[in-house]
Residue frames relative to the residue before (quaternion, step in Angstrom):
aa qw qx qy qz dx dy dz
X 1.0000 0.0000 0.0000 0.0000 0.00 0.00 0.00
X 0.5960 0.4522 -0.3369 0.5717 3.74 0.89 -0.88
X 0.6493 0.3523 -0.4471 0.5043 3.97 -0.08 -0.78
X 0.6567 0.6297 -0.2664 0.3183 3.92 0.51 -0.62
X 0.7041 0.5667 -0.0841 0.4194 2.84 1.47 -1.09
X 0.6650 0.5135 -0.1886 0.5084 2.79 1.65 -1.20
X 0.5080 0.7283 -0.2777 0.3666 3.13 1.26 -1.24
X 0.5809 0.4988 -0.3516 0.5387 3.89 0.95 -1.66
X 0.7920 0.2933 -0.4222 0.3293 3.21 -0.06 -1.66
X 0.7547 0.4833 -0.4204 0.1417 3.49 -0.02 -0.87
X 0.4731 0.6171 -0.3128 0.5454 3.53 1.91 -0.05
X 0.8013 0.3052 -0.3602 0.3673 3.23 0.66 -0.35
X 0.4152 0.6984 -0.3039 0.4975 3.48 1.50 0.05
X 0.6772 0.5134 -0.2142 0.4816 3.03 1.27 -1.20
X 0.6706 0.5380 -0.1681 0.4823 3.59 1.05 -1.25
X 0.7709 0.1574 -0.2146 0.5787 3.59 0.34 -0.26
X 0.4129 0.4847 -0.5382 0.5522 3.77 0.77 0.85
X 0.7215 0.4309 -0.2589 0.4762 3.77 0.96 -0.88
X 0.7243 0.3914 -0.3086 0.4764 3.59 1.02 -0.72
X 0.5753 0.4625 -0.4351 0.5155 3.70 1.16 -0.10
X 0.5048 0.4951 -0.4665 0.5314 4.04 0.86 -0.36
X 0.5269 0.6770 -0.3321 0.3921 3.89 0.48 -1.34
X 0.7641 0.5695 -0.0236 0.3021 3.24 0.12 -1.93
X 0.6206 0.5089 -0.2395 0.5464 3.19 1.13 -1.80
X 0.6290 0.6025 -0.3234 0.3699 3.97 0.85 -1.39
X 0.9122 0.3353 -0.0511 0.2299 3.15 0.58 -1.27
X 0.5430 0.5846 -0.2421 0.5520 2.83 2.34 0.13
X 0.4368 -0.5916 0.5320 0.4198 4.48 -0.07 0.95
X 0.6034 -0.5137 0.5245 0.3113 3.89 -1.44 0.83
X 0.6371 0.5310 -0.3521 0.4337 3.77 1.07 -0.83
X 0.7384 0.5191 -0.2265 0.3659 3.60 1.10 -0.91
X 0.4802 0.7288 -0.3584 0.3314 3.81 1.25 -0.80
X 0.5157 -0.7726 0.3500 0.1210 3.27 -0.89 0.66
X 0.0029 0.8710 -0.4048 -0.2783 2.91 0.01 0.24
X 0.2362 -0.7209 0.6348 0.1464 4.09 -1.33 0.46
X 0.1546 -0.7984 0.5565 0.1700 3.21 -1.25 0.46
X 0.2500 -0.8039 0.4725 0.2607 3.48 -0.51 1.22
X 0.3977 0.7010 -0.4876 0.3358 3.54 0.73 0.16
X 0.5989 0.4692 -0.3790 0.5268 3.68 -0.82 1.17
X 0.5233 -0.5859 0.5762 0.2254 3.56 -1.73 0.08
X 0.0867 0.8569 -0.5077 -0.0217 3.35 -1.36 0.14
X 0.5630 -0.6517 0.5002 0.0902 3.24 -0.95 0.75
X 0.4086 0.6513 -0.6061 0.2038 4.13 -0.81 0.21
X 0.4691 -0.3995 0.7792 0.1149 3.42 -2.04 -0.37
X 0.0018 0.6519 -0.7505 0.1082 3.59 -1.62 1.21
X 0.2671 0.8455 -0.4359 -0.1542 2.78 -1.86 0.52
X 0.1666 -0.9180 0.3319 -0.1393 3.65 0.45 0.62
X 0.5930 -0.5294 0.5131 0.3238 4.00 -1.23 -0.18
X 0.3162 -0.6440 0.6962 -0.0241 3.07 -2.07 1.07
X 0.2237 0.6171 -0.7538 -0.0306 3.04 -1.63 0.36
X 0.3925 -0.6623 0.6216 0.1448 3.34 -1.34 1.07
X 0.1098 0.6849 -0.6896 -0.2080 4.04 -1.54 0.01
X 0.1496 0.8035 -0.5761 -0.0115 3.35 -0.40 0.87
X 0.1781 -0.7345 0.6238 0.1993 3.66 -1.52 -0.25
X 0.2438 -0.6859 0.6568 0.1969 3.66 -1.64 0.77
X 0.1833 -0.7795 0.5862 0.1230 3.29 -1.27 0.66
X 0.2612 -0.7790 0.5057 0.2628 4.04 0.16 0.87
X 0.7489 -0.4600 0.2865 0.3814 3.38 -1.56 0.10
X 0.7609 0.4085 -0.1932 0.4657 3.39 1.25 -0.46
X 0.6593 -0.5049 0.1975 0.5209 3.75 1.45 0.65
X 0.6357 0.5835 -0.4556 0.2187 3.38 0.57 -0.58
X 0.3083 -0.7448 0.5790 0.1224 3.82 -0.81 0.91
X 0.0249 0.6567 -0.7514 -0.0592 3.73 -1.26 0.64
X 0.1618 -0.7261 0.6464 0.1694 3.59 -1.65 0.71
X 0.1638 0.8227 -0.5370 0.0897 3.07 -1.63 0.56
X 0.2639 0.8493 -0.4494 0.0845 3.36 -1.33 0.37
X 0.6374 -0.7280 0.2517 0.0196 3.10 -1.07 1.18
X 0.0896 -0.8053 0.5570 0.1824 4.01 -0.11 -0.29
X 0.1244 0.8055 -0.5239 0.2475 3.03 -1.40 1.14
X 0.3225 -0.7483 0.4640 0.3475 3.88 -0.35 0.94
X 0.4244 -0.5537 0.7142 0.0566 2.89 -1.98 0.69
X 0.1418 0.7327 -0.6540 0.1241 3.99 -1.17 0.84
X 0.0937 0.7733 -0.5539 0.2939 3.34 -0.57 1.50
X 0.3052 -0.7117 0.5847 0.2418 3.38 -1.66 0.29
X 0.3474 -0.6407 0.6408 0.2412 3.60 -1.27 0.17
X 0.0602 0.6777 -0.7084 -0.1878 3.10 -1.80 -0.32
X 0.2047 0.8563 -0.4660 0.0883 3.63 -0.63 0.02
X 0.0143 -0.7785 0.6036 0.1713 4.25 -0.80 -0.04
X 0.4807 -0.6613 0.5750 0.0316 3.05 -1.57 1.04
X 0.0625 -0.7365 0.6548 0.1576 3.75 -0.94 0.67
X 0.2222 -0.7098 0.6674 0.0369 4.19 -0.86 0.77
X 0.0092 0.7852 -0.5800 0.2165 3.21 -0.55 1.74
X 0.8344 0.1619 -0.0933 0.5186 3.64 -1.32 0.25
X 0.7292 -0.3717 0.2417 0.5212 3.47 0.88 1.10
X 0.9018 0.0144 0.1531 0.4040 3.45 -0.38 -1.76
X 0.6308 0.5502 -0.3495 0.4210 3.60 1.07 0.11
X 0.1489 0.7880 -0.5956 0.0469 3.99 -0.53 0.55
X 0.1746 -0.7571 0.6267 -0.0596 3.06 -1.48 1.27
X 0.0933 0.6767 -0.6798 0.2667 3.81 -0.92 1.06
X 0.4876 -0.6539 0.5741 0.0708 2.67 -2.75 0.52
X 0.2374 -0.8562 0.4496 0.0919 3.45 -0.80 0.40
X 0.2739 0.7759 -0.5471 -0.1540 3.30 -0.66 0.24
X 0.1053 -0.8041 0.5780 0.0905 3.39 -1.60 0.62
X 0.1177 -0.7339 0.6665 0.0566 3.86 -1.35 0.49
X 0.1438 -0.8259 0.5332 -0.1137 3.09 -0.62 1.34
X 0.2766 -0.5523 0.7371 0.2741 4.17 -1.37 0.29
X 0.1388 0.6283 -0.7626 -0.0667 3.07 -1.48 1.12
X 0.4058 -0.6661 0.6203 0.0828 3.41 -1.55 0.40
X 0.3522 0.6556 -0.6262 0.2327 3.80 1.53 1.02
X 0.1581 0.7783 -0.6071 -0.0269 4.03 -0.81 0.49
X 0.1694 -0.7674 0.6182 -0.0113 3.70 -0.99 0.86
X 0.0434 -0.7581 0.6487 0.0506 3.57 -1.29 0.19
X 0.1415 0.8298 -0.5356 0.0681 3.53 -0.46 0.38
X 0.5999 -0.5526 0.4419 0.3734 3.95 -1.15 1.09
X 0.0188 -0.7681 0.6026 -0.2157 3.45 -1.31 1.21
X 0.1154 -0.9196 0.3742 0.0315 3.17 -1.32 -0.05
X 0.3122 -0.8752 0.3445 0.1333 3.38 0.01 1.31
X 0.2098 -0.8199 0.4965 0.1930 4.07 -0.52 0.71
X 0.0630 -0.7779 0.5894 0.2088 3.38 -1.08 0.46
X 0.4350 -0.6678 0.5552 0.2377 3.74 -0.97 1.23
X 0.6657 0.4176 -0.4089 0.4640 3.94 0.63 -0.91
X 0.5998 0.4884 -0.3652 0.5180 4.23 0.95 -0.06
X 0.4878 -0.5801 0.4951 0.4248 3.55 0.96 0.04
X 0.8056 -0.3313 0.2389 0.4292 4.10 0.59 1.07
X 0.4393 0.7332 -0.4888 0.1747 3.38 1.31 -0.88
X 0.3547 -0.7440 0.5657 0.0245 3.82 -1.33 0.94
X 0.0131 -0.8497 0.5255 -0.0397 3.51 0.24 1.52
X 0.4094 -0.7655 0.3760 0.3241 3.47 -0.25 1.35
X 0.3394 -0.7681 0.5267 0.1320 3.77 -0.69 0.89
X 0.0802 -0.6597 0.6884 0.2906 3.73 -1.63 -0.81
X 0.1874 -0.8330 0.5199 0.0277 3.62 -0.55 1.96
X 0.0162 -0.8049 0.5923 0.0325 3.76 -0.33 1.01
X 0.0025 0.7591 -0.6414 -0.1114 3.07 -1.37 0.47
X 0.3251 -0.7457 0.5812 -0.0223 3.51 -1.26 0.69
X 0.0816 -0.7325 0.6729 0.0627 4.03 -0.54 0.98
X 0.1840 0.8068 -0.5410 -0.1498 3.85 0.16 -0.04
X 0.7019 0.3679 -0.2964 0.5331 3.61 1.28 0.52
X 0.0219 -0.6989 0.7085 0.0956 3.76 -1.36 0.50
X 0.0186 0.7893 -0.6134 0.0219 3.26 -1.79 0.69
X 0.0547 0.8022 -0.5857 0.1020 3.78 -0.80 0.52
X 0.3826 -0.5624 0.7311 -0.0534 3.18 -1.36 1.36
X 0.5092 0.7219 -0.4558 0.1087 3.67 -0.71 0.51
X 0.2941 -0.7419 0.5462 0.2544 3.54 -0.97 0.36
X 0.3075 -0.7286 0.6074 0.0747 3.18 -1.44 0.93
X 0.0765 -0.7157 0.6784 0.1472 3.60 -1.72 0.26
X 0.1342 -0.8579 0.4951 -0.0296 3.52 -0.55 0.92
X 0.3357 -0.6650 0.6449 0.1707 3.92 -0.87 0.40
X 0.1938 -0.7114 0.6529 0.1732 3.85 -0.57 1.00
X 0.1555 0.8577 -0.4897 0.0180 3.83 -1.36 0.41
X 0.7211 0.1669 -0.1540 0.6546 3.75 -0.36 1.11
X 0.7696 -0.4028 0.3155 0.3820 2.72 -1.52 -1.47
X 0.8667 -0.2472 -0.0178 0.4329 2.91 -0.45 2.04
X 0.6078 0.5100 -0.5288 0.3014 3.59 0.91 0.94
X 0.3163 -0.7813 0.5355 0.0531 3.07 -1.46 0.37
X 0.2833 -0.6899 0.6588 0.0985 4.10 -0.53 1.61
X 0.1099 0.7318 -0.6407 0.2044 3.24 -1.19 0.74
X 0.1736 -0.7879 0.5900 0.0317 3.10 -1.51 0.95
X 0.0709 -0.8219 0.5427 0.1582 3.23 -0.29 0.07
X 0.0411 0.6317 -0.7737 0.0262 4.03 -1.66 0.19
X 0.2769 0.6159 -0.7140 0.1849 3.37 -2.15 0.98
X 0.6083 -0.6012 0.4479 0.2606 3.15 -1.48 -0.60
X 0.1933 -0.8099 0.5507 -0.0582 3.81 -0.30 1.59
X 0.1124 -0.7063 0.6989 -0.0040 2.87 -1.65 0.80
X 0.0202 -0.8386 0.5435 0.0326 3.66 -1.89 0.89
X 0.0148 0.8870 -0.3774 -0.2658 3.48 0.10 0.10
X 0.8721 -0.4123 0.2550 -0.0670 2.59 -1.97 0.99
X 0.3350 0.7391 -0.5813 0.0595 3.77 0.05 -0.15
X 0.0275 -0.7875 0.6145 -0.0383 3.53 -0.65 1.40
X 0.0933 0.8246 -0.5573 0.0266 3.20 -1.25 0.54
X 0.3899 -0.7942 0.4467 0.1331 3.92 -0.88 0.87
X 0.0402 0.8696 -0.4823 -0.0977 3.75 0.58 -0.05
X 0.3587 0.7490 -0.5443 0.1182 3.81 -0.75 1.07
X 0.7759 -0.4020 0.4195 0.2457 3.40 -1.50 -0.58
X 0.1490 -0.8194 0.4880 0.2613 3.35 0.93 0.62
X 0.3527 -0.6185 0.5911 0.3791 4.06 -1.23 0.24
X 0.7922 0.3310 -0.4465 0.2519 3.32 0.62 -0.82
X 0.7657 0.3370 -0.3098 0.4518 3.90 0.75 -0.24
X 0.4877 -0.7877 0.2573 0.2748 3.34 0.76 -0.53
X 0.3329 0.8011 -0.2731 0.4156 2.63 2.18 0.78
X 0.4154 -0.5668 0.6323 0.3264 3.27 -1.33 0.33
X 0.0444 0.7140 -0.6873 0.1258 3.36 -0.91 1.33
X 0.0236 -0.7862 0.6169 0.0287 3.40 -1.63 1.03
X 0.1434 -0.7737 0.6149 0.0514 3.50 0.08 1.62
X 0.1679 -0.7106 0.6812 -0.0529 3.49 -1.86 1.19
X 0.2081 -0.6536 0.7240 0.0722 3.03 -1.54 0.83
X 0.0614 0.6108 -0.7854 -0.0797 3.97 -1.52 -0.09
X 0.2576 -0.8529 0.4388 -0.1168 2.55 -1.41 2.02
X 0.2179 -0.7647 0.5202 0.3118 3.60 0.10 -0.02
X 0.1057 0.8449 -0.5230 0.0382 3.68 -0.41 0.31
X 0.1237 0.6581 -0.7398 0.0659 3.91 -1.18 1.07
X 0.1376 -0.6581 0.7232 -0.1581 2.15 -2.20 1.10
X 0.6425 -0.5571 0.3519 0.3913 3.77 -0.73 -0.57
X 0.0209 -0.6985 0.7147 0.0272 3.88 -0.49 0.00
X 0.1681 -0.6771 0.7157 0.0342 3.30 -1.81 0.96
X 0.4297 0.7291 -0.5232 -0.1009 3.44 -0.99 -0.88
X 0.3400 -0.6797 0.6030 0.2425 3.47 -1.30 -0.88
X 0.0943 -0.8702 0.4773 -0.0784 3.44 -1.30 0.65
X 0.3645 -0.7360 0.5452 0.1679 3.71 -0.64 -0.26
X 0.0645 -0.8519 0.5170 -0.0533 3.57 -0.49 1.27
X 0.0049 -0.7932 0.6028 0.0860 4.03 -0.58 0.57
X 0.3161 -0.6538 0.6602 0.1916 3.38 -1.40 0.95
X 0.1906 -0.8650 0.4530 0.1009 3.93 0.07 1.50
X 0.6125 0.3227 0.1067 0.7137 3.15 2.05 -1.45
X 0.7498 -0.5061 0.3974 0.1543 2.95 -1.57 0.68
X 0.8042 -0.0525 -0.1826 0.5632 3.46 1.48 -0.35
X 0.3607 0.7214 -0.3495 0.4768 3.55 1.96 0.79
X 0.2449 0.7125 -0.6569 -0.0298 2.84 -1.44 0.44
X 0.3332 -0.7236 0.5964 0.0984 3.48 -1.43 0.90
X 0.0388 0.8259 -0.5621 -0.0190 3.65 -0.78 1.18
X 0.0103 -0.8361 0.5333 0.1280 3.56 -1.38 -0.17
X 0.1390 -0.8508 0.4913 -0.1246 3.40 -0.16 1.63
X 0.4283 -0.6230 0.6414 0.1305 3.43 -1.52 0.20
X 0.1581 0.8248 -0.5417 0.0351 3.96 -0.37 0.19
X 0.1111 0.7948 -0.5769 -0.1522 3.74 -0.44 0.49
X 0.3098 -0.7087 0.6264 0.0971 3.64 -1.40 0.69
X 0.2199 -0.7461 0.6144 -0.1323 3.00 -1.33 0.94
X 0.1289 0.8554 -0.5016 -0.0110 3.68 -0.09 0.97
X 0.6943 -0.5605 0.2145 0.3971 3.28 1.48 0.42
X 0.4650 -0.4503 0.5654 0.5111 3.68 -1.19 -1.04
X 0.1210 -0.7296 0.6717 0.0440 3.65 -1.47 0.89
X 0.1383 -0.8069 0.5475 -0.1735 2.91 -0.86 1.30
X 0.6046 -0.4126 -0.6269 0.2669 2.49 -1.28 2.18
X 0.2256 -0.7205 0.6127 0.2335 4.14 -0.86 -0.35
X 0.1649 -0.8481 0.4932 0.1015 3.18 -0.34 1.41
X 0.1626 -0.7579 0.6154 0.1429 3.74 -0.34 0.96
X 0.2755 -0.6983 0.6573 -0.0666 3.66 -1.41 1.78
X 0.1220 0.6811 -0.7185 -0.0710 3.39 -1.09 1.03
X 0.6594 -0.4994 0.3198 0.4621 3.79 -1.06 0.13
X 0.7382 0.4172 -0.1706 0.5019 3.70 1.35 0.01
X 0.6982 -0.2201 -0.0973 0.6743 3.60 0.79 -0.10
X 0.5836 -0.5131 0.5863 0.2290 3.72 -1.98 -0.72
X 0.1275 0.6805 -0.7196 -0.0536 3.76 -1.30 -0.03
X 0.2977 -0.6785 0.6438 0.1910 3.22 -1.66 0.30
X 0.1883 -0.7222 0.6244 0.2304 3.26 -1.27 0.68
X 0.3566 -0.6890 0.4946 0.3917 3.70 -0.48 1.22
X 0.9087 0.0332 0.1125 0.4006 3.91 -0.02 -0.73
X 0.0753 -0.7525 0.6411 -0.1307 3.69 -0.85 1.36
X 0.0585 0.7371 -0.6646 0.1073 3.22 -0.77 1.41
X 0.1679 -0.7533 0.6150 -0.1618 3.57 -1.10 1.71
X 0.2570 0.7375 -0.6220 0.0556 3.12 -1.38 1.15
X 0.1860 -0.8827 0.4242 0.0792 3.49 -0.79 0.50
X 0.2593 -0.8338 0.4863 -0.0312 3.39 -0.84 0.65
X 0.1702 0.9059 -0.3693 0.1183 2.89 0.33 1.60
X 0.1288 -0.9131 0.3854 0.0329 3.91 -0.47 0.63
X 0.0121 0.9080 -0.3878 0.1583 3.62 0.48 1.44
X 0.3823 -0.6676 0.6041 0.2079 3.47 -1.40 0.57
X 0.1887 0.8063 -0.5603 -0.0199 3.89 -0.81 0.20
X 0.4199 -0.6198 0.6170 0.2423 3.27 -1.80 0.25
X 0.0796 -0.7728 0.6296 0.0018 3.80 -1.28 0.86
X 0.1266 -0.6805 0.7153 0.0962 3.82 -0.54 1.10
X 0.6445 -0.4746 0.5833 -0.1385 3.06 -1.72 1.41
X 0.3867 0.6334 -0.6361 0.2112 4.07 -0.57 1.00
């Protein structure tokens, strides 16, 4: 799903990088539009997830995994257009995603002499966010290349689900995490309309390894020694112009 994911975005980057080259050919130099990116704007995105992440337990052992899942959010953000064809600006966005995984696991108890009660570890992002600045290359008619880099946030909902030794209950201690980290990517933007524009971008995020996460149930506790999360996310949006 992640090689898949990436795969779309990088085709579709590719495709309207080719139909804006196309365009420029076939339109007289007198006719090209022009767009100013100069100004602020306002829009809504949405698009696909995949997550690669890995737990690490108190005693080294490592499990990978990860999940896919859509992502639907607004932006806000203004642009300055300088030296003709260059424009630089900030963004921010906050998004509902819906990436959630579960995977076999296992919880130790030291007061059982270490004993290892097999578990079920889920984890849940049901939010994305990013702060970032961008630098972009205007060209033709009314498009715009553009990277972009800053600092992102998502939160968490973790949880462990097992058999307790000492009562014999089914017990599922949770945690809900804020987490930030960094996110890069890059993207492609047309001005279609006078105050429109239509983009598609790639962005991956990275919040690192977290370290310890205490999961709480109203009856006992576990720790997860270590939670590494990243996400990969690849979206289409609309941006009105004022």
């Amino acid at each position: 799903m992640l090689k898949a994911l990436c795969g779309v975005a990088i085709l579709a980057l590719s495709a309207t990088a080719a139909s804006a080259a196309d365009l420029a050919l076939q339109v007289p130099p007198a006719a090209v539009a022009t767009f100013n990116w100069t100004g602020c704007y306002v829009g809504g995105h949405l698009g696909g997830l995949a997550s690669d992440d890995r737990t690490i337990n108190i005693v080294g052992g490592t499990t990978d995994f990860g999940a896919a899942g859509f992502v639907g959010g607004g932006q806000a953000g203004c642009d300055h257009q300088f030296a003709s064809n260059w424009v630089v600006g900030a963004e921010g966005r906050a998004a509902w995603s819906s990436l959630s995984s579960q995977h076999g696991s296992s919880v130790r108890f030291p007061a059982f002499g270490n004993l290892a009660v097999p578990s079920r570890f889920g984890l849940k992002n049901d939010f994305l966010g990013s702060v970032t600045a961008r630098l972009g290359y205007a060209y033709g008619l009314g498009w715009l290349f553009y990277a972009r880099g800053g600092v992102a946030w998502t939160h968490e909902k973790v949880d462990d689900a097992y058999v307790s030794p000492a009562t014999g209950l089914a017990i599922d201690p949770s945690a809900s995490v804020l987490r930030t980290g960094w996110t890069l990517g890059a993207g492609v933007e047309w001005a279609f309309a006078s105050s429109w524009s239509a983009n598609v971008e790639y962005n991956y995020h990275d919040f690192g390894t977290k370290s310890p996460i205490q999961l709480i149930s109203p009856v006992e506790s576990v720790t997860v020694a270590h939670l590494k999360d990243t996400i990969h996310a690849a979206t289409i949006g609309v941006n009105y112009h004022y």
